[in-house]
N, CA and C atoms as an extended XYZ file, in Angstrom:
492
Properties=species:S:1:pos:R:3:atomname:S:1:resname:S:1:resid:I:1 pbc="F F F"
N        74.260      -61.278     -107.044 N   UNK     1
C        73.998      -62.596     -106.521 CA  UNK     1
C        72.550      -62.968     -106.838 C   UNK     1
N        72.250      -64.160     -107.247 N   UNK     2
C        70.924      -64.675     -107.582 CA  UNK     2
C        70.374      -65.983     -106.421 C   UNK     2
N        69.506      -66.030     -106.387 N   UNK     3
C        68.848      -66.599     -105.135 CA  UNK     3
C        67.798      -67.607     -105.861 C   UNK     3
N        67.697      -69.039     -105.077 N   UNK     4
C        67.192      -69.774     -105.661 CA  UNK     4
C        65.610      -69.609     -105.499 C   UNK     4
N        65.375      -68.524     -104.756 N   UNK     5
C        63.348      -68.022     -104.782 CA  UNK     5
C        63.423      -67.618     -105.839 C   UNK     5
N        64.538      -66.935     -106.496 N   UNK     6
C        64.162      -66.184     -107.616 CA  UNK     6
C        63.472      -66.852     -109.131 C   UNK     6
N        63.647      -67.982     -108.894 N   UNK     7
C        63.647      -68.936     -110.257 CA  UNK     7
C        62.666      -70.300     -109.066 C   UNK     7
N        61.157      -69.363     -109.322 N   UNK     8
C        60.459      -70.626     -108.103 CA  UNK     8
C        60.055      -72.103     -108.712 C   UNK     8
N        60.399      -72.196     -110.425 N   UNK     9
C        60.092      -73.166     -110.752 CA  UNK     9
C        61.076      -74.109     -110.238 C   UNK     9
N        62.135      -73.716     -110.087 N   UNK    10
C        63.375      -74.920     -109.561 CA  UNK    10
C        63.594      -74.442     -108.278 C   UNK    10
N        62.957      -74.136     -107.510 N   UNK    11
C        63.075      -74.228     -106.157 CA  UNK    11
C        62.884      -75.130     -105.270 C   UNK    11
N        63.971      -75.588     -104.164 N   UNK    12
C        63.631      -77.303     -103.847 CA  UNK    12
C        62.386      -77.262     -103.220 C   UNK    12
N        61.874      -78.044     -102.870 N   UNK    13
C        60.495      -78.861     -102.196 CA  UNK    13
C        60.261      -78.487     -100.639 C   UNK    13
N        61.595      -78.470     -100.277 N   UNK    14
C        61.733      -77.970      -98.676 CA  UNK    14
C        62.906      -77.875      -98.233 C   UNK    14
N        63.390      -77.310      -97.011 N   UNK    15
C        64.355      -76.465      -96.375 CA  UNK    15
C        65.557      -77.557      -96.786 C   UNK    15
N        65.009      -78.460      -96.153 N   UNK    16
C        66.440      -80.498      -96.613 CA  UNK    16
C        66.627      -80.267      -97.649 C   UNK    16
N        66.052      -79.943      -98.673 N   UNK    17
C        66.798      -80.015     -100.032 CA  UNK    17
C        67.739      -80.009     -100.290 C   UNK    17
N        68.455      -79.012      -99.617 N   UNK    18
C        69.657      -78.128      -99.900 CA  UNK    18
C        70.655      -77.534      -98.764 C   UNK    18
N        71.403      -77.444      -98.985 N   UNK    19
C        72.294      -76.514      -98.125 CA  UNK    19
C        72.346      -74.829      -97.807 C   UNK    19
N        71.508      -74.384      -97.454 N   UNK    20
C        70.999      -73.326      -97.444 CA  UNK    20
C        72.055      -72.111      -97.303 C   UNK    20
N        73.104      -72.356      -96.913 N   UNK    21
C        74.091      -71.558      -96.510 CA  UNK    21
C        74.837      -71.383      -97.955 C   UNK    21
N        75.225      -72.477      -99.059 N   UNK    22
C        76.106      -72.694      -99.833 CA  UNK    22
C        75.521      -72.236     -101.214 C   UNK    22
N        74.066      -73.484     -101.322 N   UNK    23
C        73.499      -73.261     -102.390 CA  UNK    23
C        72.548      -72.008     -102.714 C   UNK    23
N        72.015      -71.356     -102.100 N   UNK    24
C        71.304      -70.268     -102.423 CA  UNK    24
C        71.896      -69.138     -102.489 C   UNK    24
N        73.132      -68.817     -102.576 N   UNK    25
C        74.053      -68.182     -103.496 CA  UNK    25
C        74.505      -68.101     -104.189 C   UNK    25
N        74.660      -69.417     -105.184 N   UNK    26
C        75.069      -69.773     -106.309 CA  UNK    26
C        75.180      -68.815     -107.118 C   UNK    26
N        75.868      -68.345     -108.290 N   UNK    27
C        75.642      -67.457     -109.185 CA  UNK    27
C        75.318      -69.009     -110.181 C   UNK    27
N        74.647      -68.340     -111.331 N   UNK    28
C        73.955      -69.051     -112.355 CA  UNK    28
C        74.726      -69.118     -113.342 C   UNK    28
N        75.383      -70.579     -113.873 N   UNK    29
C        75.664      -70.498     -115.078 CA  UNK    29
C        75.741      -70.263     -116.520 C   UNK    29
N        76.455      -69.952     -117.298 N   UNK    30
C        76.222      -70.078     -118.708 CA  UNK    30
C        77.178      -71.143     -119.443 C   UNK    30
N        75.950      -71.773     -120.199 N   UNK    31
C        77.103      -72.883     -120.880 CA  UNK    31
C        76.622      -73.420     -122.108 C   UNK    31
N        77.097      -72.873     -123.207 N   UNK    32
C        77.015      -73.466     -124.785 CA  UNK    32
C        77.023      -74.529     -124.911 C   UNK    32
N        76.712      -75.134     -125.788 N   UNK    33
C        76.772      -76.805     -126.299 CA  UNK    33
C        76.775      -76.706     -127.957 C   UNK    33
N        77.475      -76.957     -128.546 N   UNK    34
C        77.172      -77.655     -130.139 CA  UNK    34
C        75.833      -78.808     -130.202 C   UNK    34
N        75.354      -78.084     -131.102 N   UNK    35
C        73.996      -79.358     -131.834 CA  UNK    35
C        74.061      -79.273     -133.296 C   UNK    35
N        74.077      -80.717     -133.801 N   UNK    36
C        74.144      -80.410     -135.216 CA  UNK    36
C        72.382      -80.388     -135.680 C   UNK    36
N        71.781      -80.659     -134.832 N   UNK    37
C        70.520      -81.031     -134.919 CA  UNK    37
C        69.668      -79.882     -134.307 C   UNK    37
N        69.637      -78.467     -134.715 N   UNK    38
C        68.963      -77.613     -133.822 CA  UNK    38
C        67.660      -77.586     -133.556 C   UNK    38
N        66.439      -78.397     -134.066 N   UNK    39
C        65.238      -78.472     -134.351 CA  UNK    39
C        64.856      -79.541     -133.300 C   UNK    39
N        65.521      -80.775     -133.514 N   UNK    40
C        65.641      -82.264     -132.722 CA  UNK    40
C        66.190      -81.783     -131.129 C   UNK    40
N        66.850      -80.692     -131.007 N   UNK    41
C        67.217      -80.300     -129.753 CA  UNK    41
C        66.369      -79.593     -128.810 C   UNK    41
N        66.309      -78.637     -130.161 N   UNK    42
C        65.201      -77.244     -129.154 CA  UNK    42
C        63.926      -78.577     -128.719 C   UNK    42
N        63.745      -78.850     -129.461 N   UNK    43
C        62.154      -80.360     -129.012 CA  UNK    43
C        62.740      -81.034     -127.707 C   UNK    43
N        64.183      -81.527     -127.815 N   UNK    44
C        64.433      -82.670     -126.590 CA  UNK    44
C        64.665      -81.355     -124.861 C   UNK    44
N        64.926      -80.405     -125.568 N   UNK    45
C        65.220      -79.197     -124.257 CA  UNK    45
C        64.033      -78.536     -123.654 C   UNK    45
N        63.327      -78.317     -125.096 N   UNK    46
C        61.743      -77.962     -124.508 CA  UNK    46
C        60.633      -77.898     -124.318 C   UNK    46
N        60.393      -79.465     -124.709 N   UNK    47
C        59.766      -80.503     -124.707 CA  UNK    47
C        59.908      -81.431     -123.695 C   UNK    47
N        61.352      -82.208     -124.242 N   UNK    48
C        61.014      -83.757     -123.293 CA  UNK    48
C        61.414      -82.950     -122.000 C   UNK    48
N        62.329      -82.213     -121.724 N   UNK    49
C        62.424      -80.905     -119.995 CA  UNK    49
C        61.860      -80.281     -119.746 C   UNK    49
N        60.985      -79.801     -120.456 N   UNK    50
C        59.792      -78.469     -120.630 CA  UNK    50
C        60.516      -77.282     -119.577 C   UNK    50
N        62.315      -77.100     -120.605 N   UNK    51
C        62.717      -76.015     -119.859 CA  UNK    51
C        62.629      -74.605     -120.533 C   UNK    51
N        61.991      -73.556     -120.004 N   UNK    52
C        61.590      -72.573     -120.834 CA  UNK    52
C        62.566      -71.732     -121.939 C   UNK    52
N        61.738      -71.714     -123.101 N   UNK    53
C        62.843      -71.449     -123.660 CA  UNK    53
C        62.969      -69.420     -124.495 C   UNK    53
N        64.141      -69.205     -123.795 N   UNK    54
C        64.997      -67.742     -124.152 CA  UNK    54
C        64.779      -67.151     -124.930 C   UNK    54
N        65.702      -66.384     -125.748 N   UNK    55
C        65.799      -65.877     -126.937 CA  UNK    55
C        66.346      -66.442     -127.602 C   UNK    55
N        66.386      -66.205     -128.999 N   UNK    56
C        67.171      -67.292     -130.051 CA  UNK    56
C        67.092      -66.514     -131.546 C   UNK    56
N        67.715      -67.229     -132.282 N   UNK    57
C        68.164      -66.730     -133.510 CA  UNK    57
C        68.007      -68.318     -134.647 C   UNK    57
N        68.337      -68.302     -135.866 N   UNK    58
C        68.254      -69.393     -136.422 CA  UNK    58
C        69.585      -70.355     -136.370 C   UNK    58
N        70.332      -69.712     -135.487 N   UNK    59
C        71.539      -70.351     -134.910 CA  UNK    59
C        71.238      -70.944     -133.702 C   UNK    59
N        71.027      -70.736     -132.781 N   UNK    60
C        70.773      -70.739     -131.727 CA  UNK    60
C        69.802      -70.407     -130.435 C   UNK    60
N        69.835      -71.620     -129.631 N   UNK    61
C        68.441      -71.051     -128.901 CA  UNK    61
C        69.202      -71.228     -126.725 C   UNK    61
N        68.555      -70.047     -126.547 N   UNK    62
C        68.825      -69.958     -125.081 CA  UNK    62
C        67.497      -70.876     -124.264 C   UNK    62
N        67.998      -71.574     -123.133 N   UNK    63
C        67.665      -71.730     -122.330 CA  UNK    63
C        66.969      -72.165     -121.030 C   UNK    63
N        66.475      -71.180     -119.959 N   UNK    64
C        66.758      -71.650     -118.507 CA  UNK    64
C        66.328      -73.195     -117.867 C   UNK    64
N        68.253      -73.767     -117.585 N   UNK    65
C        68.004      -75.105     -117.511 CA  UNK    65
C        68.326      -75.151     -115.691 C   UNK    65
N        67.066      -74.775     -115.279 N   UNK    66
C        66.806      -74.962     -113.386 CA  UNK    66
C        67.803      -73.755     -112.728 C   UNK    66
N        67.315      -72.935     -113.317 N   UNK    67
C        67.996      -71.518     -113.338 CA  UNK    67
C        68.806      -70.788     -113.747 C   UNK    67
N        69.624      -71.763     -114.797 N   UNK    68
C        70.951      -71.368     -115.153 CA  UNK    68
C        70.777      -71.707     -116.683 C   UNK    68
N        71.711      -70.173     -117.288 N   UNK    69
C        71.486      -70.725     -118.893 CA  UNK    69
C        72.252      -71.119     -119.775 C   UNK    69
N        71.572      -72.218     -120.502 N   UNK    70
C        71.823      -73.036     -121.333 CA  UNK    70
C        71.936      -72.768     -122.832 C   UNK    70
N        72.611      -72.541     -123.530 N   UNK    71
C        72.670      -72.103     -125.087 CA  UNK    71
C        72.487      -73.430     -125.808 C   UNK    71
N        71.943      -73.614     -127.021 N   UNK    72
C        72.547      -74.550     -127.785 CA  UNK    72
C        72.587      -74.106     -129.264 C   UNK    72
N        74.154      -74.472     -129.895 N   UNK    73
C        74.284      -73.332     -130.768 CA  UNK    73
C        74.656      -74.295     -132.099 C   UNK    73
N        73.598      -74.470     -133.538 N   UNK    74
C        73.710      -74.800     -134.964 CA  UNK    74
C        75.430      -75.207     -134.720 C   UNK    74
N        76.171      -76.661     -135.276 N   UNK    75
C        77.288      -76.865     -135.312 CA  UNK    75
C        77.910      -78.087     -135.737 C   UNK    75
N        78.621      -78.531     -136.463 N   UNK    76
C        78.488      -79.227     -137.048 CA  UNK    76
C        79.132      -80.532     -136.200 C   UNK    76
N        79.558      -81.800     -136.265 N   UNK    77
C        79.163      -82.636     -135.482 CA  UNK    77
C        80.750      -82.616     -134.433 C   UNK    77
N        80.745      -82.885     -133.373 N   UNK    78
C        82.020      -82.500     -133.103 CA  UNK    78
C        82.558      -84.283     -132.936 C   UNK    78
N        83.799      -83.876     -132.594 N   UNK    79
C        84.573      -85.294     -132.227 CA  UNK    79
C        84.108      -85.687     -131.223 C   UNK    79
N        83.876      -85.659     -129.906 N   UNK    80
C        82.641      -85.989     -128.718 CA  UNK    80
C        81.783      -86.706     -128.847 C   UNK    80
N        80.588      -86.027     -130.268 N   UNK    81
C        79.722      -86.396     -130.346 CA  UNK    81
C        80.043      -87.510     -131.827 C   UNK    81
N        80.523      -87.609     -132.034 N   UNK    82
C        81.189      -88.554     -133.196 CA  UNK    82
C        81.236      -89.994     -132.622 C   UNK    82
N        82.159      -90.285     -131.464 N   UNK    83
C        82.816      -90.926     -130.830 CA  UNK    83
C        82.714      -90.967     -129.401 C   UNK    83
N        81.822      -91.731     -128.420 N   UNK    84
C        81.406      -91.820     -127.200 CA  UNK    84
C        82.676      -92.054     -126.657 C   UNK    84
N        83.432      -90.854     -125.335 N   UNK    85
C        84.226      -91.126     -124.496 CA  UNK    85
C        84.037      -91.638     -123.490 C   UNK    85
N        84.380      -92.187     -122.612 N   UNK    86
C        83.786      -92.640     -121.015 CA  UNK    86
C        84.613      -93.334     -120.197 C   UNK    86
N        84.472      -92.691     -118.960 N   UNK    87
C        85.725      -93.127     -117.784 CA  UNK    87
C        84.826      -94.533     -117.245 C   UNK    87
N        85.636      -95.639     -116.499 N   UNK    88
C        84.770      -96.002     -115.477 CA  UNK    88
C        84.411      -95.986     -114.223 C   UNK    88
N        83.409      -95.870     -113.780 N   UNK    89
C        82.777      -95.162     -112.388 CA  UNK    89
C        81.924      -96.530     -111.867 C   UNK    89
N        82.405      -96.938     -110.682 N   UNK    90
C        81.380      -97.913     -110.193 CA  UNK    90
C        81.109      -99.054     -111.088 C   UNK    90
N        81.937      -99.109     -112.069 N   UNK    91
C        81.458     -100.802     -112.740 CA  UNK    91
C        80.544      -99.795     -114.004 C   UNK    91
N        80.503      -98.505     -113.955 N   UNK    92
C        79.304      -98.197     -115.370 CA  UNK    92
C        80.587      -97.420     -115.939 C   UNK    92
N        80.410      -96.858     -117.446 N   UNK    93
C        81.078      -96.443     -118.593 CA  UNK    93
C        80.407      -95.114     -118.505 C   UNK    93
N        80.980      -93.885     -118.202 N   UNK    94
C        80.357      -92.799     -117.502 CA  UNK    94
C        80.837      -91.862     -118.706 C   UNK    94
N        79.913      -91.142     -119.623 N   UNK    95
C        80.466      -90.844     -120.744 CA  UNK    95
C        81.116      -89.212     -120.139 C   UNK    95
N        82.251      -89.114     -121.190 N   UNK    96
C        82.932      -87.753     -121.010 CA  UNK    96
C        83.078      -86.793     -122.406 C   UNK    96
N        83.147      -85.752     -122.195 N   UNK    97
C        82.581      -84.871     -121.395 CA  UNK    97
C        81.223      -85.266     -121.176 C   UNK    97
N        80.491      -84.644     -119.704 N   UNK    98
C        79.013      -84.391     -119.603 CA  UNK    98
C        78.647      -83.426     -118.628 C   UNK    98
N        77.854      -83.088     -118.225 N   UNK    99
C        77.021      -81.818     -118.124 CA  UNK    99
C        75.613      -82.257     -117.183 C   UNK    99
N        75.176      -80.865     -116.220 N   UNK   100
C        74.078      -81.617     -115.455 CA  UNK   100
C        73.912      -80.748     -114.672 C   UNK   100
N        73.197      -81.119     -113.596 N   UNK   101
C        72.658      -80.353     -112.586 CA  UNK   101
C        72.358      -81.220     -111.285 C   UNK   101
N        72.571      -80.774     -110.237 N   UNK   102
C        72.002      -81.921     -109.121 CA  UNK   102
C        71.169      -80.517     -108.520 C   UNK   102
N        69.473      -81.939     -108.775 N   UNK   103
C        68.582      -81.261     -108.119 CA  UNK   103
C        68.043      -81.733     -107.106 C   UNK   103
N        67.112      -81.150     -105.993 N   UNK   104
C        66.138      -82.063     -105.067 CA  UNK   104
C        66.145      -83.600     -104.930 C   UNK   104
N        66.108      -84.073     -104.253 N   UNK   105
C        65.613      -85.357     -104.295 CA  UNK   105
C        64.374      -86.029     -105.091 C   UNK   105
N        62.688      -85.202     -104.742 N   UNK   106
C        61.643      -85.292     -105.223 CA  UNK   106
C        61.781      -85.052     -106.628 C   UNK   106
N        62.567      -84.184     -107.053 N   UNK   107
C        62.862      -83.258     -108.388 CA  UNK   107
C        63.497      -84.297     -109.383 C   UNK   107
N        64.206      -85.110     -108.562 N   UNK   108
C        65.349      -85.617     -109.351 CA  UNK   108
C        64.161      -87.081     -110.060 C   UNK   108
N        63.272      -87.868     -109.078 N   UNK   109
C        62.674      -88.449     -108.879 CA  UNK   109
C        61.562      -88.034     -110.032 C   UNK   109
N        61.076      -87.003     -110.127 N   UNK   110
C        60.226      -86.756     -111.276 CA  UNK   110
C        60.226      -86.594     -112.457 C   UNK   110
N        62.187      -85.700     -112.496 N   UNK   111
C        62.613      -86.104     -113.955 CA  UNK   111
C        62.930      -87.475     -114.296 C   UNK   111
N        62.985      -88.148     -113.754 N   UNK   112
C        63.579      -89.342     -113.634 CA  UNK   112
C        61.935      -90.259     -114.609 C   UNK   112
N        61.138      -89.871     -114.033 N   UNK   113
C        60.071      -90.450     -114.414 CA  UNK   113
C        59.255      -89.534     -116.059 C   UNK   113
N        59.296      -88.157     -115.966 N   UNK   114
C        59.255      -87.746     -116.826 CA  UNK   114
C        60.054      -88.319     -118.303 C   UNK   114
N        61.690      -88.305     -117.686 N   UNK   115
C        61.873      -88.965     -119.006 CA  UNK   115
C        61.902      -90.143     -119.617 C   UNK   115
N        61.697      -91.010     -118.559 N   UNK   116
C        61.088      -92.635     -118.553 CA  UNK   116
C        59.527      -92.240     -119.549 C   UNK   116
N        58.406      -91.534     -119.382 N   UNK   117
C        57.471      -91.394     -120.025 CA  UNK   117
C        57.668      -90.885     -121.224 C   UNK   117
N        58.504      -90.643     -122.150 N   UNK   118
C        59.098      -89.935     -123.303 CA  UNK   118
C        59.945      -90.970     -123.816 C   UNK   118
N        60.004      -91.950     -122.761 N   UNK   119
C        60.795      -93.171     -124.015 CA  UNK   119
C        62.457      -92.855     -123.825 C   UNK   119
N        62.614      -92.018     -123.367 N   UNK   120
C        64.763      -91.642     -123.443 CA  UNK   120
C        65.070      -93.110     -123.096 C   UNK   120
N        66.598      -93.275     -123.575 N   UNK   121
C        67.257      -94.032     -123.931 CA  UNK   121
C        68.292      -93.534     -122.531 C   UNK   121
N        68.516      -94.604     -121.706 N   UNK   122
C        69.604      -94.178     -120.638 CA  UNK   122
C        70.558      -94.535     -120.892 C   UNK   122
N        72.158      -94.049     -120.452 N   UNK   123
C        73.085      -94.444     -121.067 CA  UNK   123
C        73.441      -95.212     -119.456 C   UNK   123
N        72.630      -94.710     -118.515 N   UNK   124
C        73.103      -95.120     -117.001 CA  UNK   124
C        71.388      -94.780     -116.245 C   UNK   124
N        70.793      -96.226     -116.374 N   UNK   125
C        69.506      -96.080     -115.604 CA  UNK   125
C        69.636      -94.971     -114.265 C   UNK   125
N        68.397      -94.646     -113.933 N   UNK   126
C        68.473      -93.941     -112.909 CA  UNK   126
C        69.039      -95.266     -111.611 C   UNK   126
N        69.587      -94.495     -110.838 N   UNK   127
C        70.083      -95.602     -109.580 CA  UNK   127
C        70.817      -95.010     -108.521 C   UNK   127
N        70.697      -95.228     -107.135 N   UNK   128
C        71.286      -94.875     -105.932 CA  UNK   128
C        72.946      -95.302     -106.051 C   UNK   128
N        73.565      -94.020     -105.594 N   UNK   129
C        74.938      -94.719     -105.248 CA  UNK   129
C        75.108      -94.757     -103.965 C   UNK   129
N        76.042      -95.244     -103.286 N   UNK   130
C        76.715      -95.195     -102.306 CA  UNK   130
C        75.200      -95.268     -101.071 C   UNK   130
N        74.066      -96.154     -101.122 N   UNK   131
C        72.968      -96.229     -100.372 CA  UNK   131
C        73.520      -96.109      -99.224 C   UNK   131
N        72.465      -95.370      -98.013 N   UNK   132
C        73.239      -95.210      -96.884 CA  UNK   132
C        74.529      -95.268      -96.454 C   UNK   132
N        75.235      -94.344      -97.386 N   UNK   133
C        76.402      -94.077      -96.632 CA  UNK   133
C        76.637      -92.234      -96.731 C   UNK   133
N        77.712      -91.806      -96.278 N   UNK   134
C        77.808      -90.636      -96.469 CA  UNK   134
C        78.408      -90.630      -97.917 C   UNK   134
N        77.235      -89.551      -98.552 N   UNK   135
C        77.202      -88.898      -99.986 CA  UNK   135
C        76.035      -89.673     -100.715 C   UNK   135
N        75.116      -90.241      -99.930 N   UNK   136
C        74.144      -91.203     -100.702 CA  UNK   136
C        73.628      -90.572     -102.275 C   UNK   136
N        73.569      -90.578     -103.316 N   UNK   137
C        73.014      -89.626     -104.128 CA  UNK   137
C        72.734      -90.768     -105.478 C   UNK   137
N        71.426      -89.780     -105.818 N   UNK   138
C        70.894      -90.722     -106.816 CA  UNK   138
C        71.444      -89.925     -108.201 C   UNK   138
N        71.928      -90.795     -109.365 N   UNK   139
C        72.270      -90.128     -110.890 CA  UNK   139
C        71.876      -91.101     -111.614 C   UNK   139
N        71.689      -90.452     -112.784 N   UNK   140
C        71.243      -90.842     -114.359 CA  UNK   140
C        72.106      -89.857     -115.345 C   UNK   140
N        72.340      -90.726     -116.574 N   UNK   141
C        73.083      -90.327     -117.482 CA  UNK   141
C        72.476      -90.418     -118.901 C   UNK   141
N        72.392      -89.512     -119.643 N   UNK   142
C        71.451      -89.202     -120.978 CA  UNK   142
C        72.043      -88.802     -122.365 C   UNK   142
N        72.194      -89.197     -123.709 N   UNK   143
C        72.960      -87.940     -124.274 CA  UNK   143
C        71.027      -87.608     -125.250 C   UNK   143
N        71.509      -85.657     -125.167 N   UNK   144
C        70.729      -85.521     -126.269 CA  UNK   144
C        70.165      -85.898     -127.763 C   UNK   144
N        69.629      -85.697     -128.317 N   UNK   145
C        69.541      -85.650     -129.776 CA  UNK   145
C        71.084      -85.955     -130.708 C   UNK   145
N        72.067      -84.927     -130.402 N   UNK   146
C        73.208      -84.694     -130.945 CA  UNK   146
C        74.018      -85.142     -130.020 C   UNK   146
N        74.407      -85.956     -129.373 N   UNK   147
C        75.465      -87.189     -128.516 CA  UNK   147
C        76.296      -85.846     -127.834 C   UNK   147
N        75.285      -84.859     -126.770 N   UNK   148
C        76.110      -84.601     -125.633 CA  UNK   148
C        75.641      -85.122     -124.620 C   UNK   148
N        76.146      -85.157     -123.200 N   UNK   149
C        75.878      -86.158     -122.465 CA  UNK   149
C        75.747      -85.366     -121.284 C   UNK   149
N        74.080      -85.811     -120.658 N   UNK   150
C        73.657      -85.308     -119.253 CA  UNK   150
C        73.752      -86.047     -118.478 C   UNK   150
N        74.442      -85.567     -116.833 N   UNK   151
C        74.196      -86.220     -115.824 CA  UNK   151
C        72.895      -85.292     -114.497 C   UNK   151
N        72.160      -85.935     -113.886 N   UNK   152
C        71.020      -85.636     -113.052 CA  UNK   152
C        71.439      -86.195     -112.083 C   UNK   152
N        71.948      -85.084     -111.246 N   UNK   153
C        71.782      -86.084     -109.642 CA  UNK   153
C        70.934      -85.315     -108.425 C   UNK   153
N        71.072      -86.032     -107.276 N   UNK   154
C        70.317      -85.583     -106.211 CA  UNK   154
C        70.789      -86.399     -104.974 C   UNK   154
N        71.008      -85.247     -103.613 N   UNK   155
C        71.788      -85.819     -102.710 CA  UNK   155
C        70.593      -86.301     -101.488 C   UNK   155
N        70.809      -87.294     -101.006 N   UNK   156
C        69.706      -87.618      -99.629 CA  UNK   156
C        69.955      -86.372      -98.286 C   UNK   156
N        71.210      -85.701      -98.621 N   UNK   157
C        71.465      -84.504      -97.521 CA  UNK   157
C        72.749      -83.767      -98.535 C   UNK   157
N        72.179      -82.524      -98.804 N   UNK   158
C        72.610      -81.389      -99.882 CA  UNK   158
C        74.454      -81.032      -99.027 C   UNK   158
N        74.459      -81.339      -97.591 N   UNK   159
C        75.492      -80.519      -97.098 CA  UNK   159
C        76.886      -81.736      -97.646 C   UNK   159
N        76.264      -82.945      -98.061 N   UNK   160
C        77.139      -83.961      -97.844 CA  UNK   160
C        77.617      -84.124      -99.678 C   UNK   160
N        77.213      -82.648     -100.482 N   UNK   161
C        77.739      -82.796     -101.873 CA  UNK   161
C        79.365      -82.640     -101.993 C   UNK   161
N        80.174      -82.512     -101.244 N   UNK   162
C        81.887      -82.703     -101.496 CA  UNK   162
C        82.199      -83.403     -100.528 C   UNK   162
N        81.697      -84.401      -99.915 N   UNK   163
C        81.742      -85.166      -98.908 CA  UNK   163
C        82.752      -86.507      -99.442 C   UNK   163
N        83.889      -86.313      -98.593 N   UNK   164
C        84.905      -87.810      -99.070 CA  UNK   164
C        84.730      -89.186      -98.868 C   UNK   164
């Protein structure tokens, strides 16, 4: 079991962050991605995220994206990234597949601004859903370099993340 002290760069801000019971047990993911662009990537992963980056090969480079790791592996362009899919959610075009993390509130708030200072291109401005109600949570939607697609969210109360 891995613990979210363990990885203090993504550790929330304070006790509210999170659900302390649920989330600080998490086991840590692993999850590949195709890039046809491995150079333009490793830059947008560890650079415009300044998420540290793993071990790697001239195929591929690891990694840790807010504790959990991230591969992205030389590939040539897939149908996904060819051709933007997207359900609709709330009146926005919510691209599919996508990929993400819900962090902190403050956290979410700084990437939010970080990648506003880097110029990214939103596919879904940052914006509150559901304001004061139960599940309030803020998301943004991004695709990389090579058209995979990130979502960033963050809940106003962590216990209320499967909340109906």
């Amino acid at each position: 079991m891995i613990f979210i002290d363990e990885f203090p760069a993504y550790a929330p801000s304070s006790s509210t962050d999170i659900n302390i019971g649920v989330l600080m047990s998490l086991s840590p993911f692993h999850l590949a991605i195709p890039v046809y662009d491995l150079a333009a990537a490793r830059s947008f992963y560890g650079e415009v995220f300044g998420l540290e980056e793993g071990r790697s090969s001239a195929q591929w480079v690891d990694f840790n994206f807010y504790g959990h790791q991230l591969v992205i592996h030389s590939h040539p362009k897939t149908a996904s990234q060819v051709e933007v899919h997207s359900n609709p959610v709330d009146g926005h075009d919510v691209p599919v597949p996508h990929f993400g993390v819900i962090l902190g509130w403050e956290e979410w708030e700084a990437l939010a601004e970080r990648l506003k200072s880097f110029g990214i291109e939103f596919v879904i401005e940052p914006y509150i859903r559901f304001k004061g109600q139960v599940g309030e949570q803020a998301t943004m939607f991004l695709f990389d370099p090579c058209g995979n697609a990130l979502e960033f969210k963050a809940f106003k109360d962590m216990s209320q993340v499967f909340a109906k």
